[in-house]
NUNU-406220 format. One line per 10 residues: number of its first residue (from 1); for each residue x, y, z of N, C-alpha, C, O. Coordinates in steps of 0.05 Angstrom, whole numbers. Layout:
<rs>
NUM	X/Y/Z/X/Y/Z/X/Y/Z/X/Y/Z  ...;
</rs>
This chain:
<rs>
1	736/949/2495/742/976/2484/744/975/2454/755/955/2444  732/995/2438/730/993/2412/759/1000/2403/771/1018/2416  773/985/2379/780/991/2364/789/1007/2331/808/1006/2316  765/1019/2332/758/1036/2313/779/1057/2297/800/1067/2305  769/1060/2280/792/1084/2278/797/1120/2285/811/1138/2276  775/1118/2309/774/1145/2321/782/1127/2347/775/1141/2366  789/1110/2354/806/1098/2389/823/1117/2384/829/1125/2361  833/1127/2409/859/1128/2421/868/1115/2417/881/1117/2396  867/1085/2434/882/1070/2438/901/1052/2407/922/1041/2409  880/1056/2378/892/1054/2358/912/1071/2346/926/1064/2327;
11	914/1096/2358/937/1110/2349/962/1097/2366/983/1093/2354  960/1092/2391/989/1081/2393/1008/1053/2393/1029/1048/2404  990/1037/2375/996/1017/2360/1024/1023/2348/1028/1044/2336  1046/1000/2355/1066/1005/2337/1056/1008/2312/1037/995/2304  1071/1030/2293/1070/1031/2263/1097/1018/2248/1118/1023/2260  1099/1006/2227/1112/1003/2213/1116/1017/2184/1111/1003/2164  1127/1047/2180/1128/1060/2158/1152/1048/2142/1156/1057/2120  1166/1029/2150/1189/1019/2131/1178/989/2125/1196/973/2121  1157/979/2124/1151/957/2127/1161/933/2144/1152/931/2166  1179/912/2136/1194/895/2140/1224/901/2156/1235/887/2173;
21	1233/925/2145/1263/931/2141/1273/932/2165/1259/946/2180  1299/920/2179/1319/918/2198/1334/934/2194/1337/950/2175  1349/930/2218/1378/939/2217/1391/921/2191/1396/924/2167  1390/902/2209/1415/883/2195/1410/883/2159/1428/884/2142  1382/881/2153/1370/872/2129/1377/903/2111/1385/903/2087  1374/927/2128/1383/956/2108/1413/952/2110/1424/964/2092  1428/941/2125/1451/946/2115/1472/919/2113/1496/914/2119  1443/898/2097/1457/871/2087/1478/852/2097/1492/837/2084  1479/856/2128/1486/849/2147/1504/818/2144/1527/810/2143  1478/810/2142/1482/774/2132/1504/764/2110/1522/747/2106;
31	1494/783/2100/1514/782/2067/1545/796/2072/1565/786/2063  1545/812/2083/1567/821/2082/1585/809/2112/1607/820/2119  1572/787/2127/1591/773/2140/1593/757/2129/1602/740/2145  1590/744/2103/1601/719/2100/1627/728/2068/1635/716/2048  1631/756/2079/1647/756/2053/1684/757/2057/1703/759/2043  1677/753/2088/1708/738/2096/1718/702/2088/1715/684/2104  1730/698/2061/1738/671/2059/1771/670/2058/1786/681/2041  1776/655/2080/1803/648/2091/1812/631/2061/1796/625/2043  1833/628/2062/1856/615/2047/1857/588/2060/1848/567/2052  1870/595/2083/1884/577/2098/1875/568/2132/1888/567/2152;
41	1844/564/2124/1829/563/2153/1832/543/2169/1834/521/2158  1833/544/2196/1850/538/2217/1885/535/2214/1898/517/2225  1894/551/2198/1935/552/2210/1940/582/2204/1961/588/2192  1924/601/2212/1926/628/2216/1907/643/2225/1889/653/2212  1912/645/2263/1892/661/2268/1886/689/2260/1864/698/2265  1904/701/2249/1904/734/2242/1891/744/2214/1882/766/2210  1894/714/2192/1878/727/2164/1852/740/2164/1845/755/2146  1837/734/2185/1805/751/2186/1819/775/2190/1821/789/2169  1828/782/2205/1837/810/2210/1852/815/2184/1837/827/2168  1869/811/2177/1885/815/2145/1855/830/2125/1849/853/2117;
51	1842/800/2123/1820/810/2107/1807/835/2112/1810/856/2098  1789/831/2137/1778/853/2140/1785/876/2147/1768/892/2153  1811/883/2150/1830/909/2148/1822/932/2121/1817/956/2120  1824/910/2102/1830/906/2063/1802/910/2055/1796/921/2034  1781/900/2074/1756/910/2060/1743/942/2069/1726/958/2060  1757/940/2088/1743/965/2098/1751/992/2090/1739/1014/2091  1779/982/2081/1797/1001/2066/1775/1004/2035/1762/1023/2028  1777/985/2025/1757/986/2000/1737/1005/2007/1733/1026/1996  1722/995/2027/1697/1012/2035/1700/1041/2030/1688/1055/2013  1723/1048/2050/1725/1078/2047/1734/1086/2029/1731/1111/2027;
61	1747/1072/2008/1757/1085/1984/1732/1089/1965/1731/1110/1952  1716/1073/1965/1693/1078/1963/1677/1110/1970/1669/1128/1955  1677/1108/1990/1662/1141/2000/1685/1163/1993/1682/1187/1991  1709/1150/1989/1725/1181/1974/1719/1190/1949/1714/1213/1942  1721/1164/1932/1707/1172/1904/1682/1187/1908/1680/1211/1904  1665/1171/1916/1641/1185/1917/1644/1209/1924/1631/1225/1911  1661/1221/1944/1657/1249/1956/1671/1270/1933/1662/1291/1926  1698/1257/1924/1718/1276/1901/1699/1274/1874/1698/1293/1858  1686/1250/1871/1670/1264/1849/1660/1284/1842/1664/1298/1823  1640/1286/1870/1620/1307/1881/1639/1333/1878/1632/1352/1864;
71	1662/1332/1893/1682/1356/1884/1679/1364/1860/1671/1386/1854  1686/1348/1846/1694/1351/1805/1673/1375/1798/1679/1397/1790  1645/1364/1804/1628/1380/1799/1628/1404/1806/1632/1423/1791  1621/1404/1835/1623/1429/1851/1644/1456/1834/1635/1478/1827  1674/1445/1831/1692/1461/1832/1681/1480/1808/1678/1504/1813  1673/1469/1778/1666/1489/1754/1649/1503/1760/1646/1527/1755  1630/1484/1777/1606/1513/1780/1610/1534/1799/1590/1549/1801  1628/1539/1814/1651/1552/1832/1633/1544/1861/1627/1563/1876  1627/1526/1867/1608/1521/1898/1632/1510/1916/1632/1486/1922  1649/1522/1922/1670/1526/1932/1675/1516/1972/1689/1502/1987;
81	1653/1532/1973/1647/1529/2014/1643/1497/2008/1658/1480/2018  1621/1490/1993/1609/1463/1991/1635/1434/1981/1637/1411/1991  1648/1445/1963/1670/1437/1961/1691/1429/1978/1699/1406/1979  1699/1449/1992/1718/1448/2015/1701/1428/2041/1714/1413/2055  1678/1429/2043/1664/1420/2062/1661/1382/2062/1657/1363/2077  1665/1388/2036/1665/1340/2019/1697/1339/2028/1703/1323/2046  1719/1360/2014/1743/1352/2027/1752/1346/2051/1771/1332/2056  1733/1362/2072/1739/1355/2104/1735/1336/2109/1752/1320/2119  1702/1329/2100/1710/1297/2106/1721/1275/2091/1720/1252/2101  1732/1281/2065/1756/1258/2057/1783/1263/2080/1800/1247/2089;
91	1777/1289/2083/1815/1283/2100/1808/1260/2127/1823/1240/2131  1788/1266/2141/1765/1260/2167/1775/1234/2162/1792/1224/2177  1765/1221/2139/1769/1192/2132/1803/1194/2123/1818/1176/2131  1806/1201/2118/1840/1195/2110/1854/1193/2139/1869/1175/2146  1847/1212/2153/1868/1214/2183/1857/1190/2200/1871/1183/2219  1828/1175/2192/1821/1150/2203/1837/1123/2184/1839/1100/2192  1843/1128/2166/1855/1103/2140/1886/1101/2157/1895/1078/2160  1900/1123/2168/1925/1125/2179/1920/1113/2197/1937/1095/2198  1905/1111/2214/1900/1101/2239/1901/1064/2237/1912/1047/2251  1888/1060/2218/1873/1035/2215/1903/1020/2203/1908/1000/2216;
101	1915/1023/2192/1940/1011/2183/1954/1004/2201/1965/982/2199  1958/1019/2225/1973/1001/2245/1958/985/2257/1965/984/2281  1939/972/2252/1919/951/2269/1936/926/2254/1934/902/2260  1949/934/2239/1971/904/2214/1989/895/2238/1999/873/2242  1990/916/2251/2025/909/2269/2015/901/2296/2032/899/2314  1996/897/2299/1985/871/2319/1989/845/2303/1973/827/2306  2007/843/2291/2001/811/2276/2026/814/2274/2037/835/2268  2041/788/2280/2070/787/2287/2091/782/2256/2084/803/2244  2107/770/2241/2116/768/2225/2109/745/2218/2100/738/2196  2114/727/2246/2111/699/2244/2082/685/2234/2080/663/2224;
111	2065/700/2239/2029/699/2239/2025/709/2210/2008/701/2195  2042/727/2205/2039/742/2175/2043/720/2153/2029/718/2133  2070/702/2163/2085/689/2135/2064/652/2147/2076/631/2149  2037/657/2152/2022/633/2155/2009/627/2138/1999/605/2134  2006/653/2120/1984/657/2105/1990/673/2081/1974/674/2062  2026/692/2084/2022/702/2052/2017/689/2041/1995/692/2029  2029/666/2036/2049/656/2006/2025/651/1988/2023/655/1964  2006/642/2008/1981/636/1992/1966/655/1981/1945/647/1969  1973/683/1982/1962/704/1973/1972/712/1943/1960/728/1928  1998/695/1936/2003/698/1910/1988/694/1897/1969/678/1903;
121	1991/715/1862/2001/735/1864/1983/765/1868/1984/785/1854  1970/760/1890/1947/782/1894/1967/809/1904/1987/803/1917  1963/826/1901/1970/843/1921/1955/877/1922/1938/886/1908  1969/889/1943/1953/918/1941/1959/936/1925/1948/957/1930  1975/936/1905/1981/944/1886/1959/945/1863/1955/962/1846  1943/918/1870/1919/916/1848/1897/937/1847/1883/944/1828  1898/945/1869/1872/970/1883/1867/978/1867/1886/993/1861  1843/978/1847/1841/996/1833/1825/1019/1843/1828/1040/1831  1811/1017/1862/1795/1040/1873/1818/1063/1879/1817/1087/1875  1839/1046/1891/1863/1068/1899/1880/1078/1881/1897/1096/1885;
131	1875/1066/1859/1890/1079/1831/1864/1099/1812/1869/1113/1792  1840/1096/1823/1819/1115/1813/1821/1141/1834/1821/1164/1826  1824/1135/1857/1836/1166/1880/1856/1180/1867/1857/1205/1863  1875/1158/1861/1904/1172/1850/1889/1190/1817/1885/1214/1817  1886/1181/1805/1881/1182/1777/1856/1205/1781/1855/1214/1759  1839/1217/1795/1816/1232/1798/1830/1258/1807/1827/1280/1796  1848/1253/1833/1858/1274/1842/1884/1285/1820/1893/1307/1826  1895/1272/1799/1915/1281/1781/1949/1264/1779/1969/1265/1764  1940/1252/1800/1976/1229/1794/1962/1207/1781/1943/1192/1788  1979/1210/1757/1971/1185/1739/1989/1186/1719/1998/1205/1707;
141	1994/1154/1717/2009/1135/1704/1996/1115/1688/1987/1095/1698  1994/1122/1655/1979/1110/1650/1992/1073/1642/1982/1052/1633  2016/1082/1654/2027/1045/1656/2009/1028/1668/2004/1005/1660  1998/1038/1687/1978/1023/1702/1964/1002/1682/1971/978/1684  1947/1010/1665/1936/1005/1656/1941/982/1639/1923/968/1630  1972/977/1635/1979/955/1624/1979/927/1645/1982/904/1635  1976/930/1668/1980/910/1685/1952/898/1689/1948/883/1707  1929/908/1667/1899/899/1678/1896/879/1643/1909/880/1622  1871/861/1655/1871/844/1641/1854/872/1610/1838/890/1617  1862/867/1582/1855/888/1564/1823/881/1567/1810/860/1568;
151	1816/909/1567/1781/906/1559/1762/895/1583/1739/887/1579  1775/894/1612/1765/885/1631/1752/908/1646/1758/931/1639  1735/904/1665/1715/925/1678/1735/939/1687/1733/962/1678  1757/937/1704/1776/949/1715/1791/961/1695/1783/985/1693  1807/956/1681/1824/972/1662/1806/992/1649/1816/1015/1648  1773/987/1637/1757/1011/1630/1754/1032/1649/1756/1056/1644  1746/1021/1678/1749/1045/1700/1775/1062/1700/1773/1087/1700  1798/1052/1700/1813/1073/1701/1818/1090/1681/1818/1114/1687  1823/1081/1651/1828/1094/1632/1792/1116/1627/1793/1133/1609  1775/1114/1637/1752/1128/1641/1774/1152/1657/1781/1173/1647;
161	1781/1142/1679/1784/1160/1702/1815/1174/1681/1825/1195/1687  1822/1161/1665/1842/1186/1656/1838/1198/1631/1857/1212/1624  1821/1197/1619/1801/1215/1605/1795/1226/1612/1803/1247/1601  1774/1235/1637/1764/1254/1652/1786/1275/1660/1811/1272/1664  1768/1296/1661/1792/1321/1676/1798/1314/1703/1778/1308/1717  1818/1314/1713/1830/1312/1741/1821/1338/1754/1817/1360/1743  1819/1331/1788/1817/1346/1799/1839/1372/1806/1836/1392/1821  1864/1364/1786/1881/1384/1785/1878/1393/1774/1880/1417/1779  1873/1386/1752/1858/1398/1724/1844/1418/1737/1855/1438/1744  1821/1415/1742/1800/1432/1750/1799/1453/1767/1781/1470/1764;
171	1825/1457/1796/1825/1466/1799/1844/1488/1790/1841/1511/1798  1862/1479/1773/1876/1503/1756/1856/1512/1742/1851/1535/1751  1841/1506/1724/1825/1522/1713/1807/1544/1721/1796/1562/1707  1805/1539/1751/1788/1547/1767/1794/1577/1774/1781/1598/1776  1824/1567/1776/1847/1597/1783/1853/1614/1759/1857/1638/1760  1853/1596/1733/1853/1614/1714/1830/1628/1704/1835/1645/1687  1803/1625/1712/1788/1633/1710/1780/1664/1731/1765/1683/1724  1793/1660/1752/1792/1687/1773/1822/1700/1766/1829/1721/1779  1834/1693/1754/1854/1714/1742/1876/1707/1751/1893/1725/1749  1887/1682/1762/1912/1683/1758/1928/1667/1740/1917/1645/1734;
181	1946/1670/1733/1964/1665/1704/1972/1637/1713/1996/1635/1720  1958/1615/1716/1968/1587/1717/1981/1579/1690/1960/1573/1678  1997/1576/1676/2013/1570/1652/1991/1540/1645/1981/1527/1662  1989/1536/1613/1975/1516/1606/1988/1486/1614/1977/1466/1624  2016/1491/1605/2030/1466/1613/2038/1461/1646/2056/1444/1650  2031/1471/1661/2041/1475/1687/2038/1442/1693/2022/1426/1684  2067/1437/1716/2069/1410/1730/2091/1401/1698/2111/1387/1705  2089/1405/1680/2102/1389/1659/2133/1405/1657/2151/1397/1642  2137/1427/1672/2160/1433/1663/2168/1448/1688/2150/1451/1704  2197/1460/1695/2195/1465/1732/2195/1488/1724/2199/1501/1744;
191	2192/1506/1704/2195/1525/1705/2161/1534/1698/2154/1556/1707  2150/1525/1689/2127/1530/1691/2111/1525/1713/2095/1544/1716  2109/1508/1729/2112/1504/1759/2115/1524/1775/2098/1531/1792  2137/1535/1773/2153/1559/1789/2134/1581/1776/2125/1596/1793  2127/1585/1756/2107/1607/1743/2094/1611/1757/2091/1631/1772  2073/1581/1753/2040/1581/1765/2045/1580/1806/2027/1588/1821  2072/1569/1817/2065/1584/1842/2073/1605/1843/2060/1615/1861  2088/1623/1834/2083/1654/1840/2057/1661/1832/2044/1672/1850  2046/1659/1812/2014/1664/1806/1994/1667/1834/1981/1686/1841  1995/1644/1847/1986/1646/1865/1987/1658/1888/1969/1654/1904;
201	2014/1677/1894/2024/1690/1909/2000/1708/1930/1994/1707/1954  1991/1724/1910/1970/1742/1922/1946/1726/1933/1926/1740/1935  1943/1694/1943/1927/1690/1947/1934/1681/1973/1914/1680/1988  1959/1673/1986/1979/1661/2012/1985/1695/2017/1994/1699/2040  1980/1718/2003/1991/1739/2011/1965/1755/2026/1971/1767/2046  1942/1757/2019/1920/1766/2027/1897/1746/2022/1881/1746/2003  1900/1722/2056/1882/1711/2060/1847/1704/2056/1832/1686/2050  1846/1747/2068/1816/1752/2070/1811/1757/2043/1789/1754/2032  1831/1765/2031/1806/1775/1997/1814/1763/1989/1830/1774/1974  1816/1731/1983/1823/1712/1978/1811/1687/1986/1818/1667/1974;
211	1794/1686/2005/1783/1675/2031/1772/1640/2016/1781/1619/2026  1755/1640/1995/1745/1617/1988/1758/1601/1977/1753/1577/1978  1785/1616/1959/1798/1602/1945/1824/1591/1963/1834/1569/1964  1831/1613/1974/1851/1596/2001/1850/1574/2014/1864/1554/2016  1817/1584/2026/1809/1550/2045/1803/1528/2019/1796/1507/2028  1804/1527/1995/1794/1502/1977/1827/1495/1963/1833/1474/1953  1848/1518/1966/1877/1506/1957/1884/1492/1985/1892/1469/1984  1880/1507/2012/1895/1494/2034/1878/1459/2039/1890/1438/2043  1849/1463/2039/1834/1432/2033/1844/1415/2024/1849/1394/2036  1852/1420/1998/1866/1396/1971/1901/1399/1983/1919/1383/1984;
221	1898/1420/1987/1939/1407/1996/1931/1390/2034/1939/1367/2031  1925/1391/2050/1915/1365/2067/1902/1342/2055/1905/1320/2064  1890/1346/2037/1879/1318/2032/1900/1306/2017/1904/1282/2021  1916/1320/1999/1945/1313/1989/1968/1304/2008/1983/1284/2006  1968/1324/2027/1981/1312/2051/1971/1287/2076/1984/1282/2097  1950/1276/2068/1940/1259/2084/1947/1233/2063/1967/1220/2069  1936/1230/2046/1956/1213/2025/1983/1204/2026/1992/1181/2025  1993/1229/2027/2030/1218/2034/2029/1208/2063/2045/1190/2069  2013/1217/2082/2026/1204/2101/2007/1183/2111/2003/1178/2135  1992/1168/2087/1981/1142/2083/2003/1128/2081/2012/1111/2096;
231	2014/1139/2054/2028/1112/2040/2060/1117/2062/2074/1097/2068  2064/1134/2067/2095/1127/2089/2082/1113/2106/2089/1089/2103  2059/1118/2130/2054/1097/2154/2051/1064/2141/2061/1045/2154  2040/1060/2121/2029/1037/2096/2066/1030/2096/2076/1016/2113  2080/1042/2077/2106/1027/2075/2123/1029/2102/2147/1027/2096  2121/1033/2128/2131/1029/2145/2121/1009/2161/2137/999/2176  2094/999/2162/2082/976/2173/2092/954/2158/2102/934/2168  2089/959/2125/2098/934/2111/2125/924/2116/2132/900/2116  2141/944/2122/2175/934/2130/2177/919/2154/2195/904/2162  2151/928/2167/2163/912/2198/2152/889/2201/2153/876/2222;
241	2141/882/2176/2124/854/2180/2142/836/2166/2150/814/2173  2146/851/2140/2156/834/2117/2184/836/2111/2195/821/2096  2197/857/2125/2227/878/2118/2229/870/2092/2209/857/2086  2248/873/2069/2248/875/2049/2250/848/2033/2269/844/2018  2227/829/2036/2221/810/2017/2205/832/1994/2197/855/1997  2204/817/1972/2190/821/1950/2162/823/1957/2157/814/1979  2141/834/1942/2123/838/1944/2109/808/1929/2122/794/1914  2081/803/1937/2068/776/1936/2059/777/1903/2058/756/1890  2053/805/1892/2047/818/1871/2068/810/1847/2059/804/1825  2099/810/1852/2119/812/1834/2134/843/1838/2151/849/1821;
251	2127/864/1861/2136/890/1859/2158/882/1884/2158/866/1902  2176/904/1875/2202/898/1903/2197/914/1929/2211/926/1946  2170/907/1926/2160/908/1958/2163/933/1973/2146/951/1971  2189/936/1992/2189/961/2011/2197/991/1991/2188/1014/1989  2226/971/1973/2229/1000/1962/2216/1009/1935/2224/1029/1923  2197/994/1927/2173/1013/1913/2155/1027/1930/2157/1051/1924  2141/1023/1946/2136/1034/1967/2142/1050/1975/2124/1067/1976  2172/1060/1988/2182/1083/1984/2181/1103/1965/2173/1125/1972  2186/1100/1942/2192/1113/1908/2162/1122/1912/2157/1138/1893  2143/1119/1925/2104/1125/1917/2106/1147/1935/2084/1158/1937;
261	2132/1164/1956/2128/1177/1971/2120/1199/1966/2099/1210/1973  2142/1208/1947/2142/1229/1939/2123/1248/1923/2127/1272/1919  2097/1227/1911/2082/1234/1890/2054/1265/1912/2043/1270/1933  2058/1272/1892/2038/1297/1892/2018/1305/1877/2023/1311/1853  1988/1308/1888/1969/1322/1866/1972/1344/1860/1975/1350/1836  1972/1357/1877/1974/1391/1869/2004/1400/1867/2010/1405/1890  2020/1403/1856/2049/1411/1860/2048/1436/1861/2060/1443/1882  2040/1455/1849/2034/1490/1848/2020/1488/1871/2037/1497/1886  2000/1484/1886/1996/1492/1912/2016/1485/1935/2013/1496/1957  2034/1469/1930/2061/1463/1950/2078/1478/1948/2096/1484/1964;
271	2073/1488/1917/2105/1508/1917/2096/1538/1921/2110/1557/1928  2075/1538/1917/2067/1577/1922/2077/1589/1949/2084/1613/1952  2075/1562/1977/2079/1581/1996/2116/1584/1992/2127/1603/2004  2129/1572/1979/2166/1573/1984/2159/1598/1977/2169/1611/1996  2146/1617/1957/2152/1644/1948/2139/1665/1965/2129/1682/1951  2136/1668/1984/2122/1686/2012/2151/1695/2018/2170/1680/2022  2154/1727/2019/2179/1730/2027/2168/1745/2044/2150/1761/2039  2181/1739/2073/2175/1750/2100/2179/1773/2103/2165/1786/2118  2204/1784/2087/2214/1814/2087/2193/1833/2073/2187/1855/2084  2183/1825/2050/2156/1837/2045/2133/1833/2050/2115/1843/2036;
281	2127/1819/2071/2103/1816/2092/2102/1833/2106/2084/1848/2110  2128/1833/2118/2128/1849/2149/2134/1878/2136/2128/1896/2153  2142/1887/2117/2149/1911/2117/2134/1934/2131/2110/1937/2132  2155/1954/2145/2142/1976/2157/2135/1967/2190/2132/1983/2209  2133/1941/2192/2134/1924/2217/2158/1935/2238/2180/1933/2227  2159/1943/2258/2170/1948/2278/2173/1942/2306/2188/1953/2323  2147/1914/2308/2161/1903/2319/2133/1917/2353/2129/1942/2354  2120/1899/2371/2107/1906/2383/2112/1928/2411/2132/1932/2426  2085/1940/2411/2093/1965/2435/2090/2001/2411/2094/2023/2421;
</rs>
């Protein structure tokens, strides 16, 4: 039978339109199993798991940047639906980062202290990807920056990231731009705070004519709220492994940890709903039937 190039039978020859390319080879497979190196190989079965907990966490911190960047943009040019739509899936991945932290507490105390000591003085404190989340979305301390070696790739990434406008930044601007009175200094003083959430009042007060900017304040306060209840599940695993030893880093461990609870990106979108007064919602309300 001819093989020509009017056969049939030549059209259903496997084709190769990617040439060469694998699974394993598009997503460097090889390479990225050998990027587990133990410390202390054979007197701790649990450090692979330690490790690869820690890289995967990287990973995704990874695709948050990427996605809140994409935000930064979005928000000036007001593409708002599109906006809200990158935040769903940062939270998507955030409510999976919650998850993944208790996979630590399969590893006993005793399995744990096989293998810190040798982790001095590394610790997760170093994250800088997680101090570029913090620093993008608007909590930032630029102390940080003293704890990196001066003039190092890392210390330039962050102080980059606090030059740039924050995503809090941006989205106040965003609001002052559709008309409501966000104070310039807002977050810096409580009474300006208290300003800029009543400002927002009419937007928790009439959902529907309000509709894009609601769903992109309620977005960023979950993805704010998925954060906090990173770092509480995060400092509640660390206590039950380590209870309050010092951190491997030089930080006092559980109750710094704690003290990171409280931190907030958006503070004016947390405080706008305290000012919803029910009595002037319902007015004229009587109540069904």
């Amino acid at each position: 039978m001819s093989d020509s190039p009017g056969c049939p039978v030549s059209s259903l020859a496997p084709q190769k339109p990617f040439g060469d390319l694998t699974y394993g080879s598009y997503l460097k497979v090889p390479q990225l199993l050998q990027l587990q190196h133990l410390l202390v190989p054979g007197h701790s079965h649990d450090e692979l798991l330690f490790i690869i907990i820690h890289q995967a966490y990287e990973l995704w911190f990874k695709q948050i940047l990427h996605e809140l960047d994409t935000v930064a943009q979005l928000i000036p040019r007001g593409e708002l639906r599109e906006a809200r739509r990158l935040l769903d899936r940062v939270i998507a991945i955030e409510k999976l980062l919650v998850d993944q932290i208790h996979l630590l507490e399969t590893m006993t105390p005793r399995d744990f202290c096989h293998f810190r000591q040798a982790l001095t003085p590394a610790s997760g404190f170093q994250s800088i990807q997680f101090r570029e989340v913090e620093f993008l979305c608007g909590v930032r301390d630029e102390n940080y920056l003293s704890y990196l070696p001066a003039g190092s790739e890392e210390q330039n990434r962050l102080r980059a990231r606090l030059e740039a406008p924050s995503l809090r930044e941006l989205v106040y601007e965003l609001l002052r731009s559709r008309g409501f009175d966000i104070p310039a200094d807002v977050d810096s003083r409580e009474e300006s705070l208290l300003a800029g959430a009543r400002a927002l009042l009419p937007v928790y007060r009439d959902i529907e004519e309000h509709a894009a900017i609601y769903d992109l304040c309620e977005a960023l306060v979950s993805h704010d709220e998925w954060l906090v209840f990173w770092r509480f599940h995060h400092v509640r695993v660390v206590e039950r492994i380590i209870g309050f030893k010092p951190g491997t880093g030089g930080s006092k461990g559980v109750q710094y940890l704690d003290s990171t609870v409280v931190k907030r990106a958006f503070p004016v979108l947390w405080a706008a709903r305290a000012f919803l007064d029910e009595r002037e919602l319902f007015a004229g309300y009587n109540g069904p039937g």
